[in-house]
C-alpha positions as MATLAB code, in Angstrom:
seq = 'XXXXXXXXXXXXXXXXXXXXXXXXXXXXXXXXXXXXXXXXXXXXXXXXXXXXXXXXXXXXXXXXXXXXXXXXXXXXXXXXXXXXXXXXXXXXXXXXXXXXXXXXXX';
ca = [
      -1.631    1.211  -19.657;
       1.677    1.749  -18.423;
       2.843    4.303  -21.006;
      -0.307    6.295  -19.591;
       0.238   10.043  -19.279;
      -1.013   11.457  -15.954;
      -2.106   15.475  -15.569;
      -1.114   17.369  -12.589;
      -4.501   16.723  -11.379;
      -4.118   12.962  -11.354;
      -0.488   13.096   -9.506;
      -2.039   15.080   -6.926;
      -4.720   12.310   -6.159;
      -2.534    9.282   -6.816;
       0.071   11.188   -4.210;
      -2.708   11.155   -1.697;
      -4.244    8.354   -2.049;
      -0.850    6.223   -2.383;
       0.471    8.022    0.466;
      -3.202    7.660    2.864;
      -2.747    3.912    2.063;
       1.058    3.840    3.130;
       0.577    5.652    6.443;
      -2.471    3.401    7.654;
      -0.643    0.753    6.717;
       2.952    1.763    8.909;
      -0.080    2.831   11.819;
      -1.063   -0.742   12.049;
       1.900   -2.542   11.767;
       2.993   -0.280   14.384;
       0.323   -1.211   16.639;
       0.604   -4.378   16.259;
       4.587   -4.177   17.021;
       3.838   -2.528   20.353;
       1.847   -5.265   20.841;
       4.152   -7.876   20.230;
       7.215   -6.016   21.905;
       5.216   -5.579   25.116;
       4.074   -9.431   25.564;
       7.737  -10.359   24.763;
       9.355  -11.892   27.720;
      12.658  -13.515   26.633;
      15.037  -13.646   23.977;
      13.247  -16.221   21.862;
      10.120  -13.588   21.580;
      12.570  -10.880   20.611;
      13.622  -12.387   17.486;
      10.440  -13.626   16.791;
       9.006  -10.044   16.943;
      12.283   -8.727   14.555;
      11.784  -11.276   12.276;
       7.997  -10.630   11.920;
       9.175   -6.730   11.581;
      12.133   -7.663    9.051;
       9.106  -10.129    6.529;
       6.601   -6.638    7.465;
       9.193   -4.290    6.093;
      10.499   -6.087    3.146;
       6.077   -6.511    1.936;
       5.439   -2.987    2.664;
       8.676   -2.448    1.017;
       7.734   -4.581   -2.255;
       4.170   -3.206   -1.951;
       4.637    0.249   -2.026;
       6.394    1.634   -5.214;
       5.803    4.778   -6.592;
       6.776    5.041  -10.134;
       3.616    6.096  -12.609;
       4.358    3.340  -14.739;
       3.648    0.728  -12.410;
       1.414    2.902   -9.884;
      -1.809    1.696  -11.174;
      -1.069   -2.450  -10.519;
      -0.154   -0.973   -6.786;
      -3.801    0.508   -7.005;
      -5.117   -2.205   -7.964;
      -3.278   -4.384   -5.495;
      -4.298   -2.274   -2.559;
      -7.639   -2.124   -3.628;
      -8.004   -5.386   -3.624;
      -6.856   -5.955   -0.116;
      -9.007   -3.191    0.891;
      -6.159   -0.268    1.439;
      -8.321    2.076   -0.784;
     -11.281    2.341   -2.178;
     -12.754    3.201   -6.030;
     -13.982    6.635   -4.216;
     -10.224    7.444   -3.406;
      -9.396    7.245   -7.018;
     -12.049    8.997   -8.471;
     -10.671   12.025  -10.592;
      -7.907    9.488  -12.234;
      -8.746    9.244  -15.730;
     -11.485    6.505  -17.076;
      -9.196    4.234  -18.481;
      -6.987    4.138  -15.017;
      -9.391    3.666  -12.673;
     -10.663    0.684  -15.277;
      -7.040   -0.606  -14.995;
      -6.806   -0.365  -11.323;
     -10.137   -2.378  -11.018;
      -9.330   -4.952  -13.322;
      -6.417   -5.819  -11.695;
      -8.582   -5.684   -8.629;
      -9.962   -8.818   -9.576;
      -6.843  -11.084  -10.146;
];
């Protein structure tokens, strides 16, 4: 499945749906940094909030790749921790969204 060639179409929805995914996921982790920043109340709390930030970046980071030939294992990672759903990938070929939701299961 890696070598699978993707139409116009597909790159369109993959874009969206990969980047959808992305942004909710920054939105939260930025919520939840607020959070943490704003009960901080010495030193010790600061580093614990930029080393929570530093292990968030470096997941999101090793999460999020966009290359086609691996783009359908990051589906199917995100959809199995909920980040999209087999409606956002509707359009992708049969055999992709079969991929996606097969690794889904692992």
């Amino acid at each position: 499945m890696h070598d699978s060639q993707w139409s116009s179409r597909e790159k369109k929805i993959a874009h969206r749906v990969f980047e959808a995914a992305l942004q909710q996921e920054f939105a939260e982790t930025m919520t939840t940094f607020k959070a943490m920043a704003a009960r901080a109340e010495n030193p010790d709390d600061m580093w614990a909030v930029e080393r929570w930030l530093t292990r968030k970046r470096l997941g999101i980071d090793s999460k999020y790749g966009f290359r086609y030939s691996q783009l359908l294992s990051v589906f199917g990672n995100l959809l199995r921790e909920g980040r999209i759903t087999r409606q956002q990938i509707e359009g992708l070929a049969e055999d992709k969204r079969s991929c996606v939701e097969r690794i889904a299961t692992f």
